[in-house]
MARTI-305500 format. One line per field, with one value per residue (C-alpha): residue in one letter; x, y, z. Coordinates in nm, 4 decimals, decimal comma. Layout:
rest = (A:...)
x = (X:...)
y = (Y:...)
z = (Z:...)
END
This chain:
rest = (X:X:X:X:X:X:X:X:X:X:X:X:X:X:X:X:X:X:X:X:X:X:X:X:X:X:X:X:X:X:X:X:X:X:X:X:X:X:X:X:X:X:X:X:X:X:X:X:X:X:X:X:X:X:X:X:X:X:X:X:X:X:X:X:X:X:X:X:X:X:X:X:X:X:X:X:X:X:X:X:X:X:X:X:X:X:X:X:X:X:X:X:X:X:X:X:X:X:X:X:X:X:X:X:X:X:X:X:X:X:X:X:X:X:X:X:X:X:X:X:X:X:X:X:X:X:X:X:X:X:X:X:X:X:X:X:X:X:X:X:X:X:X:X:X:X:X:X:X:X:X:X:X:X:X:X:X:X:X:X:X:X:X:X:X:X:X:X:X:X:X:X:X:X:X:X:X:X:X:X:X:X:X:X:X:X:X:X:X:X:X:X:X:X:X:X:X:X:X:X:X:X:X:X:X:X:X:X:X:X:X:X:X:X:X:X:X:X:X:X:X:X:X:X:X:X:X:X:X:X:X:X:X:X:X:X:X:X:X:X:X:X:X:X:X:X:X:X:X:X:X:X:X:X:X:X:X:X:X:X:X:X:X:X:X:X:X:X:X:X:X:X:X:X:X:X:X:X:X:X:X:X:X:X:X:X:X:X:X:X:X:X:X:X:X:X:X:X:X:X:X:X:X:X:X:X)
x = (-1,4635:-1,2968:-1,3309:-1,1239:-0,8547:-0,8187:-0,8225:-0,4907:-0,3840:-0,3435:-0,1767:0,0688:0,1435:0,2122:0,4412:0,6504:0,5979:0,7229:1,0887:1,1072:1,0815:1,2956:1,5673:1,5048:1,5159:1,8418:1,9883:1,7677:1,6097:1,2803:1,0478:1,1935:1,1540:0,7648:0,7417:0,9014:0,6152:0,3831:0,4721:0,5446:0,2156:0,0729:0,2177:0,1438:-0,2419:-0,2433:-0,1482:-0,3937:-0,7130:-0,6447:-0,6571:-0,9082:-1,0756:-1,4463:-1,4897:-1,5704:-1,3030:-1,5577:-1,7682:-1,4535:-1,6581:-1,9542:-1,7179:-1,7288:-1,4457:-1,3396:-1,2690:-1,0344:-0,8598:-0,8122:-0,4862:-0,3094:-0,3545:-0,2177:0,1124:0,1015:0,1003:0,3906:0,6008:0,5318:0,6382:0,9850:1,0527:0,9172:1,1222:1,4740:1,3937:1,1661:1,2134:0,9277:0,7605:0,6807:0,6042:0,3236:0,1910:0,1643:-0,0265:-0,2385:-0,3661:-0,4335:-0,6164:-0,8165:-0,9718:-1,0747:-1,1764:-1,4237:-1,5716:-1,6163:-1,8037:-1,9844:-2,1198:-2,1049:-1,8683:-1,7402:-2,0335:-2,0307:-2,2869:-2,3326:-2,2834:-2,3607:-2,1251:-2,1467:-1,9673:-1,7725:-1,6543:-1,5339:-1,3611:-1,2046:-1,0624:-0,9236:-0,7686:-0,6167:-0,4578:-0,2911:-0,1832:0,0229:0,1483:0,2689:0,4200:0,6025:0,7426:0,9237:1,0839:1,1355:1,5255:1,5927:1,3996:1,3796:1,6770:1,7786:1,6572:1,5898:1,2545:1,0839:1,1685:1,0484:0,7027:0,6748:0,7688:0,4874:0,2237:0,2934:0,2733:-0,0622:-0,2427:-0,1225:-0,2382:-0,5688:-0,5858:-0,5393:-0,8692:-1,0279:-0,8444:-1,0072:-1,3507:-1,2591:-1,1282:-1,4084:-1,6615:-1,4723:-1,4542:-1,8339:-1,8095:-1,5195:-1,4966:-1,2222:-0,9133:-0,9497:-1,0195:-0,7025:-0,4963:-0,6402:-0,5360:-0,2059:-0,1998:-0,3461:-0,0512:0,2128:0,1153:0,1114:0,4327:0,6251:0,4152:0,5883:0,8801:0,8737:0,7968:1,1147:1,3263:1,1314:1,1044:1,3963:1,6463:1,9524:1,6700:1,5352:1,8863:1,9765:1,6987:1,6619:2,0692:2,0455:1,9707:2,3465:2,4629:2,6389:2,3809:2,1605:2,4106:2,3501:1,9796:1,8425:1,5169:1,3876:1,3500:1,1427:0,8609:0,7061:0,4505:0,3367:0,2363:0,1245:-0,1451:-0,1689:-0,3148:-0,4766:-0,7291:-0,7885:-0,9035:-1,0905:-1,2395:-1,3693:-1,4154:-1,7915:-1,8456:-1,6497:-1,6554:-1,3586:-1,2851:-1,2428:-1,0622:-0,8089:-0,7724:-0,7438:-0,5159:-0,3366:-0,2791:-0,1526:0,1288:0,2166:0,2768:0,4441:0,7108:0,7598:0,7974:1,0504:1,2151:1,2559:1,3934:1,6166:1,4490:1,4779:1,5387:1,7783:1,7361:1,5464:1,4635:1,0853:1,0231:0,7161:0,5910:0,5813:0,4272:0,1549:0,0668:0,0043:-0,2406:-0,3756:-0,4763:-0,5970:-0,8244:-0,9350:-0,9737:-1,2613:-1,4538:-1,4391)
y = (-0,7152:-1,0146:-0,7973:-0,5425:-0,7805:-0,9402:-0,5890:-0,5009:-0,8128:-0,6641:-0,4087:-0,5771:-0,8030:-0,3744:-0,2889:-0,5861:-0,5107:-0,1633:-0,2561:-0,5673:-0,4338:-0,1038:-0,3383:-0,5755:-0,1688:-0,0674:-0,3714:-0,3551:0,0023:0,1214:0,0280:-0,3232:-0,3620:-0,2841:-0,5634:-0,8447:-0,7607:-0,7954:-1,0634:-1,2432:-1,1507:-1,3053:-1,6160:-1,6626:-1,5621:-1,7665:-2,0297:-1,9843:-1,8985:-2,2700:-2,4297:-2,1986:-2,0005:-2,0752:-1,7398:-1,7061:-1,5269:-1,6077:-1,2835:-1,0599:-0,9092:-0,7874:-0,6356:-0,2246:-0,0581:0,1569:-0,1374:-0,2296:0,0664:-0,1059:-0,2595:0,0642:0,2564:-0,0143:-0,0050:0,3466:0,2852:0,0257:0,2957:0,6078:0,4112:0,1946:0,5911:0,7712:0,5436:0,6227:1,0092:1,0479:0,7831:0,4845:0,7470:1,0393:0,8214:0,6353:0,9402:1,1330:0,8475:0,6849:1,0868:1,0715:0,6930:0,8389:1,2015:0,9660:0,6810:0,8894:1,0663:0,7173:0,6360:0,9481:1,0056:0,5991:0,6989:0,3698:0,1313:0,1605:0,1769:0,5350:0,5894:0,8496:1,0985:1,0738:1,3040:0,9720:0,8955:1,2738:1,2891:0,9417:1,0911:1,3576:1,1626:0,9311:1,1865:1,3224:0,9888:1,0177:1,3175:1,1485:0,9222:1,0935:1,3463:1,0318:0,8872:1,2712:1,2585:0,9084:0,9025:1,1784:1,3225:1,6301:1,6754:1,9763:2,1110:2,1648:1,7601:1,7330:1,8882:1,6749:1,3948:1,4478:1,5460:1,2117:1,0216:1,1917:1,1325:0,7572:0,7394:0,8436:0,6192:0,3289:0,4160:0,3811:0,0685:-0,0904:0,0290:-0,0711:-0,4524:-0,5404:-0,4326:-0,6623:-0,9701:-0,9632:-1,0014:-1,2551:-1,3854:-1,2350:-1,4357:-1,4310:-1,0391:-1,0237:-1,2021:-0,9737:-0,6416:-0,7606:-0,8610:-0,5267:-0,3833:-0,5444:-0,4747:-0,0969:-0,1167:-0,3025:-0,0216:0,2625:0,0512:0,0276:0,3787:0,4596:0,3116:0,4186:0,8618:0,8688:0,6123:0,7372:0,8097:0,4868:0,2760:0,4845:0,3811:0,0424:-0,0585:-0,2150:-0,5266:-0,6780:-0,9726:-0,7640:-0,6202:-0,9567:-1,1504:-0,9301:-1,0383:-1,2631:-1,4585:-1,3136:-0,9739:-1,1237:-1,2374:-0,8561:-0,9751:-1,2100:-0,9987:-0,7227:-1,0043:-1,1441:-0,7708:-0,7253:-1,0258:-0,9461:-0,5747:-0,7304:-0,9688:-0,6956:-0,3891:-0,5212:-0,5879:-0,2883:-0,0304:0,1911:0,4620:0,1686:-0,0504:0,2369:0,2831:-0,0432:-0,0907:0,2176:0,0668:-0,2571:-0,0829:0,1448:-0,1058:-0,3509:-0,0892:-0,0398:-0,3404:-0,3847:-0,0930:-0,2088:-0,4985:-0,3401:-0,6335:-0,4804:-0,1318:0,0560:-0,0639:0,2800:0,2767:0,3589:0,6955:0,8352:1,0294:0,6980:0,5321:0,7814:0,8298:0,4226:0,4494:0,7800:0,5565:0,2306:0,4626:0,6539:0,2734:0,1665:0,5327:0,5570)
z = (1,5125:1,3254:1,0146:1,1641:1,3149:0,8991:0,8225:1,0457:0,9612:0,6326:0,7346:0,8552:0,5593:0,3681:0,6290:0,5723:0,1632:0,1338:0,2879:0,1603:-0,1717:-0,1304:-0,0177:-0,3661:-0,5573:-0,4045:-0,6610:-0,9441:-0,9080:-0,8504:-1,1275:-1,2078:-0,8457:-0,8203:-1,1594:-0,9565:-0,6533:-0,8649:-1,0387:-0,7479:-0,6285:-0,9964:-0,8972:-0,5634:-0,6131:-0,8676:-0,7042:-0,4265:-0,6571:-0,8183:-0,4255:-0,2777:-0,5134:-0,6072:-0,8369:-1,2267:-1,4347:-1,7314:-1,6105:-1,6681:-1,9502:-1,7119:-1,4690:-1,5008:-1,6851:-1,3651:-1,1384:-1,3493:-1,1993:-0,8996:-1,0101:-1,1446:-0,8056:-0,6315:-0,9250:-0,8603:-0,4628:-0,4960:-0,7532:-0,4693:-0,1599:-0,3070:-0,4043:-0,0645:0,1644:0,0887:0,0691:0,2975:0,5623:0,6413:0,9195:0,6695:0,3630:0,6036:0,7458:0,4253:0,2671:0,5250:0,5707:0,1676:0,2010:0,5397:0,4061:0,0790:0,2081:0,4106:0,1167:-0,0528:0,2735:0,2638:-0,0768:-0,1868:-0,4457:-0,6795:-0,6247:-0,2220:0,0182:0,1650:0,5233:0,7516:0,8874:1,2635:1,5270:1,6936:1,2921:1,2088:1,5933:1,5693:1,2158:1,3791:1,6559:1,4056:1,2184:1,5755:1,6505:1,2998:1,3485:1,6918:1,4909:1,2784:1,5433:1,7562:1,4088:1,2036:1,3094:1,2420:0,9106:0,7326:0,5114:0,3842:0,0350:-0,1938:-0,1036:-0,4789:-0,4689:-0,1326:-0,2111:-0,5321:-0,3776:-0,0834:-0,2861:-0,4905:-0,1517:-0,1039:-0,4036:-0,4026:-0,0428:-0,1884:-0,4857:-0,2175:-0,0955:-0,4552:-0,5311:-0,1969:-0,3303:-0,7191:-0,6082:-0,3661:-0,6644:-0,9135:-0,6517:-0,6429:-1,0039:-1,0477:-0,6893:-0,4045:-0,4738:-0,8558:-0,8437:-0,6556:-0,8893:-1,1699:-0,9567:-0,9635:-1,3040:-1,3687:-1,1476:-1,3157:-1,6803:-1,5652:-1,4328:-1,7570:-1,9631:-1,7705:-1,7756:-2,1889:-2,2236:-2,0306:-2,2366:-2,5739:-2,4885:-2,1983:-2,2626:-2,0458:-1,7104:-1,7509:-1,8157:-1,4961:-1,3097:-1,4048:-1,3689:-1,7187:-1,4894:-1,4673:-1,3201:-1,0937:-0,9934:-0,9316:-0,7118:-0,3855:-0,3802:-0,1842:-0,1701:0,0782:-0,1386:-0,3930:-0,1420:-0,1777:-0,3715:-0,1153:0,1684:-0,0685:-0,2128:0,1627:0,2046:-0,1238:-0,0347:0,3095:0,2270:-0,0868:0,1755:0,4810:0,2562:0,1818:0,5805:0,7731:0,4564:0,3122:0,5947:0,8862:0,6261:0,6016:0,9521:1,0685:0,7737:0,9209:1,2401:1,1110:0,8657:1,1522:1,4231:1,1996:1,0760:1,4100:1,5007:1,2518:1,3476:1,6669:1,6109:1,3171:1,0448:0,7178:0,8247:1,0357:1,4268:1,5816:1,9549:2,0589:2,2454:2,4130:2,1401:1,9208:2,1488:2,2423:1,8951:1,8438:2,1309:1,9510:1,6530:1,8672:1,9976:1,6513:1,4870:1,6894:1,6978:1,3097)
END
């Protein structure tokens, strides 16, 4: 039970990520935006694997090529969700992706895909799935008219499916970092997933501005002081809850699994958001309604049958 509480826990810490760093991209644009999480993230795991940490990096070399993958899911996670928001609202962009990290997660369970344990598929698992994926819908129904805007729909379905397969990369990125931390240890195999995560992103970043110079000068604001002197420090400290989260998943994944991970995850990112919502802290203030509030006791309840 404590596993799951670190595990919500973590959730929490990515609902307070996504905002903070869509508000940092509305000054500096989307990509540079996901770089600075990360490389806050660098610093403060860094920081924390120095105090704390009792793994190896030496064994780097022994640790599998594919959980090194860990670190661009998680870029590409980042990328989809400072994107999502704005278009989409916070409601959709969470539903679309936590369904993405559920229906995976559970075939990771399943079939021990990506070096995890195989666990049985029981009725109470497949109907707690289901229930979960009402509460969301819940969800998403008491927040659709505050949230989501009008938008063409050939970008809409992109935009969606992108949400969807980066929901479902989460899920391999929980399995690909918990594989590396039994190699390297769980706060050094952290700091690695973002280091992976922000070399990705300055990569894409490069590209841009090598093959599609006017998009990515677009996209990135050229970066002008003008542009810098809104920010404030608070919108740099994305990188600390996403590796407040990064470590607690890389912590419970061994003990609770992927599918319950994602769920309790779920639950975590859902309430905080609204939570934040409510109180109008880094989004728009949105008043709770029955169908919000039956679809967070939807998902308490899915949590502890999965």
């Amino acid at each position: 039970m404590f596993s799951v509480v670190l595990a919500i826990l973590g959730g929490l810490a990515f609902a307070v990520q996504g905002p903070t760093n869509t508000r940092l991209a509305s000054f500096v644009g989307n990509l540079p935006a996901s770089a600075a999480s990360f490389g806050g993230g660098i610093i403060f795991l860094g920081i924390i694997s120095q105090i704390f940490g009792d793994g190896d990096l030496s064994r780097m070399g022994e640790v599998p090529l594919w959980m090194f993958s860990g670190g661009i899911f998680g870029a590409c996670m980042v990328i989809i969700i400072t994107i999502s928001v704005p278009l989409l609202g916070m409601a959709m962009t969470v539903t679309i992706i936590m369904t993405g990290q559920l229906i995976m997660g559970m075939l990771v369970d399943t079939f021990g895909w990506f070096g995890t344990e195989s666990m049985a598929v029981e009725a109470s698992r497949i109907v707690g799935c289901a229930i979960i994926i009402a509460g969301l819908a819940l969800v998403y129904i008491g927040k659709k008219q505050a949230d989501v805007k009008k938008i063409p729909d050939a970008r809409t379905v992109a935009v969606v499916f992108a949400a969807f397969l980066a929901g479902a990369g989460g899920a391999v990125q929980a399995a690909a970092n918990a594989g590396m931390a039994s190699y390297v240890g769980k706060l050094e195999g952290s700091w690695m997933n973002f280091t992976e995560g922000f070399v990705f992103v300055l990569a894409i970043i490069l590209l841009q501005k090598v093959f599609c110079k006017r998009g990515a000068e677009k996209n990135t604001q050229e970066l002008s002081l003008g542009s810098l002197k809104g920010i404030r420090p608070w919108m740099l400290l994305g990188g600390v809850y996403g590796g407040t989260g990064v470590c607690l998943n890389v912590i419970v994944t061994p003990v609770i699994g992927v599918a319950l991970l994602v769920t309790a995850n779920m639950f975590g990112e859902i309430f905080g958001g609204m939570v934040l919502d409510i109180l109008g802290v880094l989004t728009a203030k949105i008043k709770m309604n029955a169908w919000r509030y039956a679809g967070m006791l939807l998902i308490f309840a899915g949590v502890f049958l999965v």
